[in-house]
Each structure stands twice: as structure tokens, then as C-alpha cells.
N, C-alpha and C positions, 0 to 999 in steps of 0.2 A: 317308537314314536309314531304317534297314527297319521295318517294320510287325509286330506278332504278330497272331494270327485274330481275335484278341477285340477288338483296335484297330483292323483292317479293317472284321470287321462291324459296331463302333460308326460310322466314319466312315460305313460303306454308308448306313445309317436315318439317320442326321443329312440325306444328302444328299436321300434319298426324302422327308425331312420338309421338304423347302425349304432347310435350311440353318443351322434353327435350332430349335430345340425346350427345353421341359424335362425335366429327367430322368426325372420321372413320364413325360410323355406318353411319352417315347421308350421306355422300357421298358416300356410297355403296347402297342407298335406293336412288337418286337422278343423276340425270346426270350431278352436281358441282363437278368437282376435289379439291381432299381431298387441296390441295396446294392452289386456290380459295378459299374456306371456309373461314380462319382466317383471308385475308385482308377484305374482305364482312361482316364477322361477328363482326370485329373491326367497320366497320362505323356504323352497326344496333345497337351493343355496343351506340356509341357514339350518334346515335338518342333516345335511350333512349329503344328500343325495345326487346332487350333480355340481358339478364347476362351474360358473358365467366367467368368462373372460370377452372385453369393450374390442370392438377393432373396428377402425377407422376405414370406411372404405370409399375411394372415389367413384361418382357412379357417372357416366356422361349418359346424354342426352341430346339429339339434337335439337337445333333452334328451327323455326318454320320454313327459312330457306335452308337448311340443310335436310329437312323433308324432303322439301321438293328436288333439290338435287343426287340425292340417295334413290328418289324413283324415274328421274330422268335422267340422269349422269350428269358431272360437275360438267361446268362451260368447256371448257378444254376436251371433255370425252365427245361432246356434243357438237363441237366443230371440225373436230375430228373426222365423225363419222359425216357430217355435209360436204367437207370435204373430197372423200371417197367418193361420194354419191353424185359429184360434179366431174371427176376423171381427175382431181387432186391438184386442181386450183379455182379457185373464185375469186369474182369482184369483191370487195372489202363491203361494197353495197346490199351483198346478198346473206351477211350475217347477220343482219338487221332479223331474221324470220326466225335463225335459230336460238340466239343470245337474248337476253334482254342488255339494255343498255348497258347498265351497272355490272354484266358480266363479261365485257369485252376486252376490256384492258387487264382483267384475269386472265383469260385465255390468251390472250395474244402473250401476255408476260410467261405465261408457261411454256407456249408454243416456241417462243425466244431461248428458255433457260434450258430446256432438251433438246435445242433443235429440230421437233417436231416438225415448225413450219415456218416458212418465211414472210416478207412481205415484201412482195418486188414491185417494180409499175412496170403496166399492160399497158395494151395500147389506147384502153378504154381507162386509165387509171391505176392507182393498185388493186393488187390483187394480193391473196393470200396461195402461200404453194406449198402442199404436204411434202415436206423431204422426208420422212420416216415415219413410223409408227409405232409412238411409245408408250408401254403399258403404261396405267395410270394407278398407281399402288393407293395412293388417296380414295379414289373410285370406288375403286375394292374394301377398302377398310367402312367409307361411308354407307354401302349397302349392307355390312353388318351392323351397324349401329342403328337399321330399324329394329333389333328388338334388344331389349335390358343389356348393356355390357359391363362387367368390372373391368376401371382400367387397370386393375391390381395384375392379370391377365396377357395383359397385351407386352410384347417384344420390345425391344430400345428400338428399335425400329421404327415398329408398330407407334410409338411414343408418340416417335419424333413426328410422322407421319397426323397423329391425332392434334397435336400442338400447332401445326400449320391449317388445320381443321378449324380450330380453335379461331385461331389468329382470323382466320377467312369470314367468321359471324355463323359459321355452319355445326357448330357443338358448342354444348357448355356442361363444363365439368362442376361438379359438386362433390363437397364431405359430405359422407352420412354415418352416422353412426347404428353400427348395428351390433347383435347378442352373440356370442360361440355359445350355447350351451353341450355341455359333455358329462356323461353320466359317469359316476364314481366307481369304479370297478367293486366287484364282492361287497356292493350295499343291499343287504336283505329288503326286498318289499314290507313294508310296516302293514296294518291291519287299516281298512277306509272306512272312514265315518262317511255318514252320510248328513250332507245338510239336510234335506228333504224328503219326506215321507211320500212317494207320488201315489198316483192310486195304479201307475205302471207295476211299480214295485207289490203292491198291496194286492193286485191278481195274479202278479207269477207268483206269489208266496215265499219271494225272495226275504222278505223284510222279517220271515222265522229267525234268519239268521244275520242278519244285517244289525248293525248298531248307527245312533244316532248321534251326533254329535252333540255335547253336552254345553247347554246356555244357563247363563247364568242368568237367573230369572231375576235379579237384584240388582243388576245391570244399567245406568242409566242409559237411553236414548239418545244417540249422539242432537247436538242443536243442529237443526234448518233455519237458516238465516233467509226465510223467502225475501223474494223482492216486494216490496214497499212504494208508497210513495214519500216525499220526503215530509218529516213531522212539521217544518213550516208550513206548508203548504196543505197540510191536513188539517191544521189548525185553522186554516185560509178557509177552506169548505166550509168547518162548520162555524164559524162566522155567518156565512151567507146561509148557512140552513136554520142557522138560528134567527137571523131577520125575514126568513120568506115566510117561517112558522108565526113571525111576530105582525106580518101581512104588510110585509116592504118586497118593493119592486127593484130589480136590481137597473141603475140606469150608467151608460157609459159615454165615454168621450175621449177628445184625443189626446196621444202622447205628446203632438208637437201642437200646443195651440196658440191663438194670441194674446198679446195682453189685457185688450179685450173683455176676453171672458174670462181671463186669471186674473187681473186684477180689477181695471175702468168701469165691470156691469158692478162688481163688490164695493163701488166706491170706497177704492183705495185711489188717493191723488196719485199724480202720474211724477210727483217727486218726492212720493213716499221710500221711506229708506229702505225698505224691504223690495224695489223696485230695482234696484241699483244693479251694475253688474256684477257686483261681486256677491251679491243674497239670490241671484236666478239664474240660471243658463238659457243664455239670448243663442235662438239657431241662425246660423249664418246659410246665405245660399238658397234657403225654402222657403219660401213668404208661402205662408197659409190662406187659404179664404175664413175670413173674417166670420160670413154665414149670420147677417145682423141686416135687418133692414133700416132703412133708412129713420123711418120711426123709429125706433129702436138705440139707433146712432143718435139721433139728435136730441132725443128725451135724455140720454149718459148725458154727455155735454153739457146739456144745460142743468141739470141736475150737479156735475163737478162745476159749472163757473156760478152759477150763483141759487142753486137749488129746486131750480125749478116747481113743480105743483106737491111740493112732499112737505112743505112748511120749516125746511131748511135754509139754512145761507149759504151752502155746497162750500165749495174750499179758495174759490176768488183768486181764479186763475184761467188764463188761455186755453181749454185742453185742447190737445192735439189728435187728430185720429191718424196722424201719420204712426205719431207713437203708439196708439194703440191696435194700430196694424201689425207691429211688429211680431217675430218668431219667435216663441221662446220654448221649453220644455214645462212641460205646468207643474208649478210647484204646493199644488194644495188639489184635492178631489173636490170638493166647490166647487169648482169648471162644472163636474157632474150635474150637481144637483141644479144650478139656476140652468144650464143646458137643461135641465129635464122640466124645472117650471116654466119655460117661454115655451113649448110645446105641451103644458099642460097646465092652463092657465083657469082651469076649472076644480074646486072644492071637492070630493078631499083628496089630498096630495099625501101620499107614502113613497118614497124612494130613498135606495141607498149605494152609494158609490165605492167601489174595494177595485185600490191598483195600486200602480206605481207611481210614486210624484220625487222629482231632481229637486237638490237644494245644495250649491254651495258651503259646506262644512268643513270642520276641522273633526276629523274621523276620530272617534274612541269608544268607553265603550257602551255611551248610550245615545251616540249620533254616528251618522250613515251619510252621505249625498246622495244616495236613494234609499227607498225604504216604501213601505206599503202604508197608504192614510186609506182609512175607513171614516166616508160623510154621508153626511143622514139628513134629511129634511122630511118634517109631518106638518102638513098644513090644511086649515079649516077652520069656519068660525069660530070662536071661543077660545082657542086655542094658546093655552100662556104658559110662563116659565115652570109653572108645576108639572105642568106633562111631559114639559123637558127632562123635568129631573126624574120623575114616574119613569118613561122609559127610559133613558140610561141607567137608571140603579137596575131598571128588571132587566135589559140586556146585560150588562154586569154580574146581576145572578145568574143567567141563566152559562154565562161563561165561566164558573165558580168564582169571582171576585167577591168577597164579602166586605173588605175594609176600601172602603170609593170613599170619600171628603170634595165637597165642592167648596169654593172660594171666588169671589166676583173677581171678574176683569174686567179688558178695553180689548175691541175688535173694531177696526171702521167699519163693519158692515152690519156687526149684529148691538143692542140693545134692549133690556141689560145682553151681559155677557159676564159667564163663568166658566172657571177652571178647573178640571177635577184631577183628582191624586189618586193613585191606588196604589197599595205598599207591595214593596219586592223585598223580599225573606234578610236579602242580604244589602241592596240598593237604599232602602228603606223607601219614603212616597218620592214616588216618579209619577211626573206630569204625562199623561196621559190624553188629555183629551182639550180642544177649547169647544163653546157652546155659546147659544145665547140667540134669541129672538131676531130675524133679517129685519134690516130697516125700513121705515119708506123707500130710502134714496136709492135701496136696491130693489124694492118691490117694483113700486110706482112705475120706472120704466118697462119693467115684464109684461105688465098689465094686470098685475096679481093685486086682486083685493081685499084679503082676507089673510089674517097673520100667518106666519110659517115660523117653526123652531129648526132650529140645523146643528150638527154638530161638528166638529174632524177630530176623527180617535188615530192617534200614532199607533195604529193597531200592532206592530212592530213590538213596544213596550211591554203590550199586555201578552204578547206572545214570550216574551222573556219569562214571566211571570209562571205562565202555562206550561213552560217548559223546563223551567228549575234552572235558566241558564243568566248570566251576568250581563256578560257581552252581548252586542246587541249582533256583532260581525260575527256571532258562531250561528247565526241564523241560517247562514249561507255557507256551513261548514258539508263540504264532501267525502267527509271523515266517517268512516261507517261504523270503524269503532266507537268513536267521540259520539253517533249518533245513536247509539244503540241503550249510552251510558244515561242520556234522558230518560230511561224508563217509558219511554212512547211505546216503542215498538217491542 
């Protein structure tokens, strides 16, 4: 049975080492990493060439104060010798220089259980008094434990000795598992392949007689699973590369906003149902700034109580800016886009909003309480429901959607207003999208005067679509297999 280089030169050092070695030692004697070893030495296992036999070994170590007391000696050897150094007694005050605190009531407890030394009162206090001097077996064992020890090794003694070590914070034992390898007595060396042709081999003219090891050229390549980013989210990208190509500005805003700009600038009334607490998450604790001028403030207002300059009757009622001060988490990308017309109140207007928006739901599997909306707004004279439809059908194609259907709706903020559908393989048409022309009641205030189209894509849906999946929750799957089975990646 033939040999490879790496199973040769293991066998070589096995044989240099007598016969038998373990896997540490052997890869400290050999240029094979210790990590190498155990797959190498399982095949030579399996040809029949050496034995591996597992042995559990304890390996101590000490901890950083038993460092340090291995290169200055434990408290007890340490007062010891100040003791000597004083004529073999001191003030109790004067070991304050050689101990640290935490090491006094160690030494004095030893000093007590040997008889070492006492504690009598002087005439200044107590003192400490050397009555004998006793080896420290401890001492002695902890200045061997500065280099590698098996406690497999050590004496019942010695043991016992390392276990009050233990106990002290000064060593910490550990399992390790490590390899016996041991060669098979009267196992003939087999013939070595070679993996590799070097050009070493190819000037000593060894490779006349050298053989290669034979590949199976029919062989598949094993899979590399590189790392990725996740296919949600790549899908997310080219969303946005496909609106910067279609010459939209990406515009943003905040996670925590007020009602505000989520609902009062969209003339939604302030006891619309969709306002309620159970259809928004209200933030407690964080009052936001508003960031609405006063103008601004009171053109809303008068625009919800009785319509103010937009040729409406507004909704005839008190509105409150208490309440529209309030916190909430914003539940529509809207926020985005009129945030991005009061700062851009000049012709012509392209921007598009892509993030996260909270909504109070019952979770399944084509609703979230978060989820990603994509909002759009293109504004400039002339500007009407055909261009609406113009670009979402060409954003739609350029996303592969081919079956889109639009259908009118109700929006309080846009007129008209439509709904579009786009079919899922298995779902069939999922609502995907609302749309429709901003009002006066929402214009007027901005100071915007010239029409705008807008939309919010539950871009979420259409990612279902894209990605051949049902659920809307396997969006957010961690699952590498389950992610793989997309066909994305």
C-alpha cells in the first residue's frame, strides 16, 4: 500500500523518536503541525502502520499570582526570610513592605499551623517571632511549575501539595487531550507517492525514479461556500442601483419620528384609524424635535381644520400640535420623500426612500411588524398619472416583474390613487405597491407648486417574488442551507 510525503515523513520522526512518541512531542521534533498530525496519523492508523491510542492528560499552569509567587517565594517563605533579616522578630507593622495585604493572613495562618512563628505583644505592640524554620515543600513544587508539568508525574504528596496550590488561586489544572502514536512492529515501508512534482526534485533528477500519485482527472471539485452577503439584502442594492440608473436621489430620515411628518404634513386627521395605538408604535420617553417651522405648523392646521388656501374643506376639527408632537416609529417611507420636498421646493424633483418602517400586525406569511417600504416621488410641471404608471411598470421591468395590474384606490393624501398587483408563482397577485398624485392639502403647505407623483412599494413582497420564497419571515432566515436553496447564491 503506497505511502504520501506527509505519511513518510510522519513515519520518519516516529522512528527517530524510538517508536513511539506523542503528538506534541512529535511535532515539536518535526516540521508537521501538531493540528496535521491526527488526520495523517488516522490514515497510517488505517494502513495498518502505527497504533493511536487518546490519553487524558492533566496539565497545570499557574495563574498570574502564582507567577509571581514562584519568582519571589509564597508569603510565608517571604516573611520568613524578613524575619531573619530583623534578628527573628518584628513589629506586625513592618510586614506591611514585604506582603501585600491580601497575603498576610496566608502567612500568619501557615506560620501558626508549623509553628514557624508566633504573634506575641512587644512593648510597642505585636510583634511577629520566628520559632523555627520550616521548609516550605509548596515553595519548592511552585518554582517547578515555571515550565510545562504533567500532573500525571507528580507523588501523592506532591498531589496533595499542588491541590492546596490550587485552593490558594496560585495553579489551575486542566484536561487535555492528547495522541500516543506507536509504530507497528515488522510493518515493511510501502513505496511514496509523491503529491508534487517540484522543480527541487526535477534538478536532482530524482523524479527518474520517483512516481506520482495518481488523480482522478473526472473528479469533482469539492464546493466553496464563500462568504456572501445576505440575498435580501442584495436584492436591497440593486433596488437602489436600479433607481440611481433611472436618475432618483436616494433621500433619508428618521427611524423615531413624529406624527407630524408621518401622518398631519400627509393630511391624515389626527383621529384617523390608522393613527390609533394599536396600527403604530407610539415611543415613550424620547420626544423628537418636530424640525417644522412655524409657517409650516400653522398652514397643517389650518389646512386639517378647515382647508385653508388648497380649495378644500380640511376635516373640521380642533387639530392639536400637542398630538402631533408626539413619538412614534414611522410607519410608511413618506416621512422620506415630503422631508425631502420641504428642502427641495424647486422643479424638478426625483428622489427615493428604501428602509425600515414598524406596523403593529398579526405576523404570517405575507405580513411583518417590520419590513422594508420603498417611496418614490417625481415632481415637475406637467407631470400626471401616466408617468406614474410609465415608471413603475419600467421600474417593474427592469426588476424582472412582467405581470403588474394597477386598480384605483383611496389615500388621504394622494388623488387619484392606485393599487398595483404583481403575481407570486404560488401566492398568486400580492398587493404590492399604493400610488397616486399628492394633494393640494399636502402640497400647499410645503410650498411646492407644481404636481408630484409618489408611491410606497412593500418592496418586501416583491423580494418574495425574486427570490422563489412564500414567507415573507424566511427573508430574515439565518439558515445557510435554506439560503443557498434560493438559487441566489
Amino acid at each position: 500500500m503506497s505511502l504520501s510525503q506527509s505519511e513518510a515523513a510522519l513515519l520518519d520522526h516516529l522512528r527517530k523518536a524510538g517508536g513511539r512518541s506523542e503528538a506534541r512531542s512529535l511535532a515539536s521534533i518535526s516540521s508537521i503541525p501538531e493540528s496535521s498530525i491526527f488526520p495523517i496519523s488516522s490514515l497510517l492508523a488505517s494502513k495498518g502502520y502505527i497504533t493511536i491510542k487518546e490519553l487524558i492528560k492533566e496539565e497545570v499552569a499557574l495563574t498570574d499570582e502564582g507567577k509571581f509567587c514562584a519568582q519571589n517565594g509564597l508569603p510565608e517563605v517571604r516573611l520568613v526570610a524578613l524575619l531573619k533579616s530583623m534578628g527573628g522578630r518584628a513589629p506586625m507593622s513592618s510586614i506591611a513592605g514585604a506582603l501585600k495585604p491580601d497575603e498576610i493572613s496566608a502567612a500568619l495562618g501557615w506560620g501558626k499551623k508549623t509553628g514557624s512563628f508566633t504573634v506575641e505583644k512587644g512593648p510597642k505592640g505585636n510583634e511577629i517571632v520566628l520559632k523555627k524554620e520550616v521548609p516550605s515543600e509548596a515553595n519548592a513544587l511552585l518554582g517547578r511549575l515555571l515550565s510545562p508539568l504533567d500532573a500525571s508525574t507528580l507523588s501523592d504528596e506532591e498531589r496533595s501539595i499542588l491541590m492546596q496550590l490550587k485552593s490558594r488561586g496560585l495553579v489551575e489544572i486542566k484536561e487535555a487531550k492528547t495522541l500516543i502514536l506507536e509504530l507497528v512492529p515488522g510493518k515493511q515501508p510501502a513505496e511514496v507517492l509523491l503529491n508534487t512534482m517540484t522543480s527541487d526534485i526535477i534538478r536532482s533528477g530524482k523524479w527518474r525514479e520517483a512516481r506520482l500519485r495518481p488523480y482522478d482527472v473526472t473528479a469533482s471539485p469539492p464546493k466553496m461556500a464563500l462568504g456572501k452577503k445576505h440575498p435580501y439584502l442584495e436584492f436591497l442594492d440593486e433596488v437602489r442601483l436600479i433607481l440611481v440608473g433611472m436618475g432618483f436621489e436616494e433621500a433619508t430620515c428618521n427611524v423615531v419620528e413624529t406624527e407630524f411628518w408621518n401622518f398631519d404634513i400627509l393630511f391624515q386627521a389626527q383621529d384617523h384609524p390608522a393613527r390609533a395605538v394599536h396600527d403604530s408604535f407610539r415611543v415613550k420617553g424620547l420626544q423628537p424635535q418636530v424640525g417644522a417651522g412655524r409657517d409650516l405648523l400653522d398652514a397643517v392646521r389650518r389646512v386639517h381644520e378647515d382647508g385653508w388656501e388648497t380649495g378644500s374643506r380640511g376635516w373640521g376639527y380642533k387639530w392639536s400640535e400637542e398630538t402631533a408632537s408626539r413619538g412614534m416609529l414611522r410607519s410608511q417611507m413618506t416621512v422620506g420623500s415630503v422631508k425631502y420636498l420641504y428642502s427641495h421646493r424647486k422643479p424638478p424633483v426625483k428622489a427615493f426612500s428604501l428602509s425600515k418602517v414598524f406596523r403593529p400586525d398579526v405576523i404570517d406569511s405575507r405580513h411583518m411588524i417590520e419590513f422594508s417600504q420603498l417611496d418614490g416621488i417625481v415632481g415637475g410641471e406637467g407631470i400626471n398619472v401616466r408617468h406614474l404608471l410609465g415608471v413603475l411598470t419600467e421600474f417593474g421591468k427592469k426588476l424582472g416583474f412582467t405581470d403588474i395590474k394597477f386598480k384605483p384606490s383611496y389615500y388621504p393624501f394622494t388623488e387619484p390613487s392606485i393599487d398595483a398587483f404583481v403575481k407570486h408563482p404560488k401566492l398568486g397577485w400580492i398587493e404590492c405597491l399604493g400610488a397616486g398624485l399628492f394633494r393640494p392639502e399636502v402640497l400647499k403647505p410645503l410650498g411646492i407648486g407644481f404636481p408630484v407623483i409618489a408611491w410606497g412599494i412593500g418592496i418586501d413582497r416583491l423580494a418574495m417574488i425574486r427570490l422563489g420564497i412564500s414567507d415573507i419571515r424566511e427573508l430574515h432566515s439565518a439558515d445557510l442551507e435554506v439560503l443557498r436553496t434560493w438559487g441566489w447564491w
